[in-house]
C-alpha positions as CSV (number, residue, x, y, z in Angstrom):
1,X,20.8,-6.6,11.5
2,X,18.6,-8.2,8.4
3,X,18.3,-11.5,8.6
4,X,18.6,-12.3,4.7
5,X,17.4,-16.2,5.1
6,X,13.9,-14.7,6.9
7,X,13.3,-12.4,4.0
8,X,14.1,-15.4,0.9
9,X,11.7,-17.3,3.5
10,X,8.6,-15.6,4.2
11,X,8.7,-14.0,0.5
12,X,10.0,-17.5,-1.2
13,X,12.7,-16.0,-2.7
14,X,16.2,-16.6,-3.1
15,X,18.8,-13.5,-2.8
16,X,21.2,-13.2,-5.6
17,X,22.4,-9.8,-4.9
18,X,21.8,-7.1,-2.1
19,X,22.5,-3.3,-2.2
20,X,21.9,-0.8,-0.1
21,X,20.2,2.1,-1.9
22,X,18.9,5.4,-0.5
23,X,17.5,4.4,2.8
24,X,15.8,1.2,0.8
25,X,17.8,-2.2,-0.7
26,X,17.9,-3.5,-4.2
27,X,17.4,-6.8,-4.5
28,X,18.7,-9.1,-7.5
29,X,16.5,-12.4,-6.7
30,X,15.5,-15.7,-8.6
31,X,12.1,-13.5,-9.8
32,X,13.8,-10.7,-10.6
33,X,14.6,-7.5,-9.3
34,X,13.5,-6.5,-6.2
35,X,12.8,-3.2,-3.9
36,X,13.3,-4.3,-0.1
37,X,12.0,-1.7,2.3
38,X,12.0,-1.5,6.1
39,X,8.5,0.7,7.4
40,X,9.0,2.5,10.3
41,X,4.7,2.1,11.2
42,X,2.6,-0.5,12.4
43,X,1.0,-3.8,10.1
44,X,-2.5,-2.1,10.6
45,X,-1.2,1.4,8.6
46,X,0.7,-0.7,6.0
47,X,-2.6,-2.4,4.9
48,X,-4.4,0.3,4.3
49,X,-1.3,1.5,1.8
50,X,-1.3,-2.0,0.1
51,X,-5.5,-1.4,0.1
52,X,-4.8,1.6,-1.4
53,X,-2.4,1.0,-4.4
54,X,-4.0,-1.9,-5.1
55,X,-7.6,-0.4,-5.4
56,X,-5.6,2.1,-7.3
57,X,-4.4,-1.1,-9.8
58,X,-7.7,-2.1,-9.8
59,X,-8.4,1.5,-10.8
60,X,-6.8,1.1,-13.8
61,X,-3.9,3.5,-12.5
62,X,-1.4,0.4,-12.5
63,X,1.6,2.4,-12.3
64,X,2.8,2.1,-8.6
65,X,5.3,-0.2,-6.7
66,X,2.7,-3.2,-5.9
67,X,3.7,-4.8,-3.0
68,X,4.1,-8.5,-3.3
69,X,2.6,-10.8,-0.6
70,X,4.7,-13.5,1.9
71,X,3.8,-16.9,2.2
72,X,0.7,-16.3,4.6
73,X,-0.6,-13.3,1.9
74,X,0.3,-10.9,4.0
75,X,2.0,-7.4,2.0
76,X,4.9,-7.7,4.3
77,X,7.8,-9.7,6.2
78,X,8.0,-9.8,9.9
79,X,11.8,-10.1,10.8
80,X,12.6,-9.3,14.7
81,X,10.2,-7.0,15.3
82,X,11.1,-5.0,12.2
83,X,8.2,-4.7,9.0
84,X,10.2,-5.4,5.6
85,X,8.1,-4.8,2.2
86,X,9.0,-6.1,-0.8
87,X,8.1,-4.0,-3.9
88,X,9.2,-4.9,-7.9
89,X,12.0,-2.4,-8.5
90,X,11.3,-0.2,-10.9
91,X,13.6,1.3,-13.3
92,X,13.6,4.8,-14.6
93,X,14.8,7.9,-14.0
94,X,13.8,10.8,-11.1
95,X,11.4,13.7,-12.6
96,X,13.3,16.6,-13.7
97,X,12.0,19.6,-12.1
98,X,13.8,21.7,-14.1
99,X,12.1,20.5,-17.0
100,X,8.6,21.7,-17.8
101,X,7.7,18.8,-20.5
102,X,8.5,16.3,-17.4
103,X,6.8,18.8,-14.4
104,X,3.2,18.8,-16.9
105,X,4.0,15.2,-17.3
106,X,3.8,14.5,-13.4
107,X,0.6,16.5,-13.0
108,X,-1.7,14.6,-14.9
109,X,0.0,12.1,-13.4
110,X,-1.5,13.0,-10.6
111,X,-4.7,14.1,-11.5
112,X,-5.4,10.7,-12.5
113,X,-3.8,9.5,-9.7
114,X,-6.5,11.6,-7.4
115,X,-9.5,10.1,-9.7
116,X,-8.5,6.6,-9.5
117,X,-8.4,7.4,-5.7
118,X,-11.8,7.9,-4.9
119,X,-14.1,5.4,-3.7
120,X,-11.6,3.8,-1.8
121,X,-12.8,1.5,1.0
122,X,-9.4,0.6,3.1
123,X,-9.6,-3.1,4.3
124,X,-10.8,-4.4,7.6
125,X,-7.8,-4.8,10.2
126,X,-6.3,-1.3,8.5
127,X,-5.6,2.1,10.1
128,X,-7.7,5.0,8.2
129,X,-5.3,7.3,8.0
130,X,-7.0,10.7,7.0
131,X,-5.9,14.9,7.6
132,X,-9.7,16.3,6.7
133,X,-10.5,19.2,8.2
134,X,-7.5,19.2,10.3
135,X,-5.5,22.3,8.7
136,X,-7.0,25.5,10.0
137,X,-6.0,23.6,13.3
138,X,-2.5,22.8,12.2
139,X,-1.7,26.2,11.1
140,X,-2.8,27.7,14.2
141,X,-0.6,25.3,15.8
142,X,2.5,26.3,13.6
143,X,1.6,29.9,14.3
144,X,1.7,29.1,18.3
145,X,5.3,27.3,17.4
146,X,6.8,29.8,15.6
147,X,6.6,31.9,19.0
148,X,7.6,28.8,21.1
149,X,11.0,28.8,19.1
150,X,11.9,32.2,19.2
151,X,11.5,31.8,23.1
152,X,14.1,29.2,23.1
153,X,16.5,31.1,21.4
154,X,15.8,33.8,24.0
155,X,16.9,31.2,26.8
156,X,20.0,30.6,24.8
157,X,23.2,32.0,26.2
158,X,25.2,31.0,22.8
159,X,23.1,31.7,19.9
160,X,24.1,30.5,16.7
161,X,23.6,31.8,12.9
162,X,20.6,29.7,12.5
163,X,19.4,31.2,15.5
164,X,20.0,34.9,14.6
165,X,18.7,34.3,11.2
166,X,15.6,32.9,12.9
167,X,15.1,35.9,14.8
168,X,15.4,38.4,12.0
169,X,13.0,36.7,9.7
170,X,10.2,35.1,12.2
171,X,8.2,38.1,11.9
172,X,7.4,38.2,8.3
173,X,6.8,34.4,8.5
174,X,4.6,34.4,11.2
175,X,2.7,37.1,9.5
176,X,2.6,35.0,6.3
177,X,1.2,31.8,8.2
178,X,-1.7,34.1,9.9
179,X,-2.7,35.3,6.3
180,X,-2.8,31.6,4.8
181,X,-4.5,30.8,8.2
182,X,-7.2,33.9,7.0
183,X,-7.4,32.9,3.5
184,X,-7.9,28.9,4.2
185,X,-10.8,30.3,7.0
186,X,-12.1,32.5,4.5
187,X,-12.6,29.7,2.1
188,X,-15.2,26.3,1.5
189,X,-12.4,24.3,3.1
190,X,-14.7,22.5,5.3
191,X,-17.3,21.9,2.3
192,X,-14.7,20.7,0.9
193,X,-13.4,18.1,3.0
194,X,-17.3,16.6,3.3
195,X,-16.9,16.3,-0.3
196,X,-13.3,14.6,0.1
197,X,-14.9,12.2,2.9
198,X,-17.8,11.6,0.6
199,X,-15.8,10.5,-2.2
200,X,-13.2,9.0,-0.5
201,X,-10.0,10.2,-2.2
202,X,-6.3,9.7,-1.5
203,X,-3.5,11.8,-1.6
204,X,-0.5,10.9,-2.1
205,X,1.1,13.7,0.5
206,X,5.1,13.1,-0.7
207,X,4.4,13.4,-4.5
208,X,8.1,15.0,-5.0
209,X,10.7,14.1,-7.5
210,X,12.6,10.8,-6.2
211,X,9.1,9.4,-6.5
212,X,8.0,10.4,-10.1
213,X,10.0,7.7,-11.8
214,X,9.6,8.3,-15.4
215,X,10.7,4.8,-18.2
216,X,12.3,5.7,-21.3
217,X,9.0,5.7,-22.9
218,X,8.0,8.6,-20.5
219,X,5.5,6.5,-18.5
220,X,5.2,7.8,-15.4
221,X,5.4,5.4,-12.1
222,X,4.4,6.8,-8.9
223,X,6.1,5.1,-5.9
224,X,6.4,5.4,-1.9
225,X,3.1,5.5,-0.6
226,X,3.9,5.3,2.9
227,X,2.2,8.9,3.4
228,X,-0.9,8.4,1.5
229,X,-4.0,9.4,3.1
230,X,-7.5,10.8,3.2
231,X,-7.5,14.4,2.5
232,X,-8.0,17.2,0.3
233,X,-6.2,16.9,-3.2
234,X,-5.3,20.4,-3.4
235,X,-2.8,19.7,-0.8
236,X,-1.3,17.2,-2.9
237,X,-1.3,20.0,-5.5
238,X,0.1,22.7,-3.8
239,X,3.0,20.5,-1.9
240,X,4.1,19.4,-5.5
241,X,3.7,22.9,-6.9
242,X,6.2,24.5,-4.1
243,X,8.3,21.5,-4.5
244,X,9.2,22.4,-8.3
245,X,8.7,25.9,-8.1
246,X,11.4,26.9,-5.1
247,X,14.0,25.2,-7.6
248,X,12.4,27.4,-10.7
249,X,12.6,31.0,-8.5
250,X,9.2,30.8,-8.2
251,X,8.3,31.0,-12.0
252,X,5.0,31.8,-12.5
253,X,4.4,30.3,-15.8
254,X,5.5,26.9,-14.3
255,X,2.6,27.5,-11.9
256,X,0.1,27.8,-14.5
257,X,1.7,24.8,-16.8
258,X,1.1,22.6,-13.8
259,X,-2.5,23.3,-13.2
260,X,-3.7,23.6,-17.0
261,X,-2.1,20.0,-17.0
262,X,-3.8,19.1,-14.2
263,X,-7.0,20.5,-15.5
264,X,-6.7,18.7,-18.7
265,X,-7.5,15.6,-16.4
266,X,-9.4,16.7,-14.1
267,X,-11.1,20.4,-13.1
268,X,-10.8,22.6,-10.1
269,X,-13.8,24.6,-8.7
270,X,-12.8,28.2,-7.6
271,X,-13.4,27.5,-4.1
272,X,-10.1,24.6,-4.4
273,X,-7.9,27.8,-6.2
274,X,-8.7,29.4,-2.4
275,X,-7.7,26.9,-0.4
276,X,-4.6,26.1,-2.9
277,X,-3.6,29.2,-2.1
278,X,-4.2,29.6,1.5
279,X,-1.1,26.2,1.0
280,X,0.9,28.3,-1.7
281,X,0.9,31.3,1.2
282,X,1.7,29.0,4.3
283,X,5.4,29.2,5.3
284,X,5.8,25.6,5.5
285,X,9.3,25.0,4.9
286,X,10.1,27.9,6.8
287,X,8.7,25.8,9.9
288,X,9.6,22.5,9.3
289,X,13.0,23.4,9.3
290,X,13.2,25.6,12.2
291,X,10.9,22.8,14.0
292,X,13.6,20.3,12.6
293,X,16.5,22.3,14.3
294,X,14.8,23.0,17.4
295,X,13.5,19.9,18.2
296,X,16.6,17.5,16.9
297,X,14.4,15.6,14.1
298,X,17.7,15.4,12.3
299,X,21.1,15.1,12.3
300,X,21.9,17.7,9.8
301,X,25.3,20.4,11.0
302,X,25.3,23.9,12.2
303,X,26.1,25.1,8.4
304,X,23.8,22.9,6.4
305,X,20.7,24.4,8.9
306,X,22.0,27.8,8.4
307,X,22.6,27.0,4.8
308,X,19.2,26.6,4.2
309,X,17.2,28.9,6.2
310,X,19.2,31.5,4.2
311,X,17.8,30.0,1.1
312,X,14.3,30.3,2.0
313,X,15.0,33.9,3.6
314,X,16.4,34.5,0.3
315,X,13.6,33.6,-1.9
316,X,11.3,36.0,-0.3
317,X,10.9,38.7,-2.6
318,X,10.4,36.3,-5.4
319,X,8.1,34.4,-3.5
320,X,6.1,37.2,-2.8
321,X,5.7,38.2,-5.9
322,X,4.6,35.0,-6.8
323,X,2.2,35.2,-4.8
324,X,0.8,38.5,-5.8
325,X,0.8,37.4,-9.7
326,X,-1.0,34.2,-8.5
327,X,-3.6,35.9,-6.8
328,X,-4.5,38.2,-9.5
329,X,-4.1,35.1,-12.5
330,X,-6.8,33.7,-10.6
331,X,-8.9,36.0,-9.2
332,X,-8.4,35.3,-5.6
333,X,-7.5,39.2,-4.2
């Protein structure tokens, strides 16, 4: 349980109103409104996200939830053990990614986001947090897991839909995930992550709707930075890109919108259009969620699992295609 008295008095504050909101709290105080956050990772990680959005500020990309500081000027409030930040609330609405005037908005939004990045120096005390040159690694991993879970299900005397769909559609998956693993190993990815490590650039690595808050002026604020971390932006790019495009059937033209915006800030060399596409091909989702079932990460039913592995099964042939017309927009076949 919260102690409300510690948070008014390491952040010298006094609670007005308290709501419980989406896994964070909105707080009404005597400064205002408030965002109230409990981090499930250590001090030494949550300074080098405070370092961050507030080289970021600094950066002139002011747009972020800036974490205020406690009575000692620390970014956070110790409270039995538990880490408690305490953010200005910021009001707005979630991207529409549905809406291509919004989606354009949001990548130049991060484009600048990516250039106010670099050059970042995370304080002393701080955890670097960084994923360069880890991927080729991490697909081959995925690859490997893909197998390990269709094992399991062979163990299984009761196997359930999500388990039968697995079966069926592993194949073509797996096969999918050793292309990406091909085309990211065919690519500059390492050059390019000893460019990433020179410049010392963030990415943002959960830039998805419920954290594209745009104001009624269209301003875009960028929020939840728990993720952030050293690594190649084209990730960033390519996590949004799928993000919007799965709920747009994989609509090409929304593809091109989002990096012409992005362009229009800053440009991509044709060795990043590889490796953004060696992201575009990797079956991600298809993984998470079967490593999500398999290994309990959550607490989702039988039907909403099943639910959703159907959806991605049933994207395919548009997904595919996709693919195909990206390749040969850009020249990567």
């Amino acid at each position: 349980m919260m102690r409300e008295f510690e948070i008014e008095r390491q952040f010298n504050i006094k609670i007005e109103v308290i709501k419980a909101n989406k896994g964070i709290y909105y707080l009404k105080t005597n400064k205002g409104e408030r965002c109230l956050k409990k981090i499930n990772y250590g001090p030494q990680k949550l300074l080098f996200v405070y370092g961050a959005k507030e080289y970021l500020i600094n950066n002139g990309f002011d747009k972020v939830d800036r974490y205020y500081l406690n009575i000692d000027g620390e970014p956070y409030a110790l409270v039995n053990e538990d880490i408690y930040t305490l953010s200005e609330w910021l009001k707005g609405r979630e991207c529409d990614f549905h809406n291509i005037e919004e989606v354009k908005l949001a990548a130049k939004t991060l484009a600048s986001f990516h250039e106010a990045s670099k050059g970042y120096d995370p304080p002393e005390n701080s955890k670097l947090k960084s994923d360069l040159g880890r991927w080729p690694h991490l697909m081959e991993k995925r690859i490997k897991s893909l197998d390990k879970m269709k094992d399991m299900i062979r163990k299984k005397g009761n196997k359930k839909d999500f388990d039968l769909l697995y079966l069926k559609s592993m194949e073509f998956y797996k096969e999918m995930a050793k292309k990406a693993l091909q085309t990211l190993n065919n690519s500059s990815y390492y050059e390019l992550c000893a460019e990433a490590e020179k410049e010392k650039g963030l990415c943002h690595h959960d830039y998805t709707y419920h954290n594209i808050i745009l104001d009624d002026n269209n301003n875009v604020n960028v929020i939840d930075f728990d993720y952030c971390k050293r690594e190649v932006r084209t990730f960033d790019i390519s996590n949004f890109m799928i993000k919007v495009l799965k709920r747009v059937d994989w609509d090409i033209d929304f593809a091109k919108d989002i990096l012409e915006a992005y362009q229009s800030v800053s440009k991509l060399n044709k060795e990043e259009y590889k490796v953004l596409y060696a992201y575009l091909q990797f079956p991600q989702r298809y993984w998470r969620l079967a490593n999500r079932y398999y290994y309990n990460e959550v607490n989702w039913g039988q039907n909403t699992f099943a639910g959703k592995l159907k959806a991605i099964i049933d994207e395919k042939e548009k997904y595919l295609d996709f693919l195909n017309k990206f390749s040969k927009e850009y020249n990567l076949a």
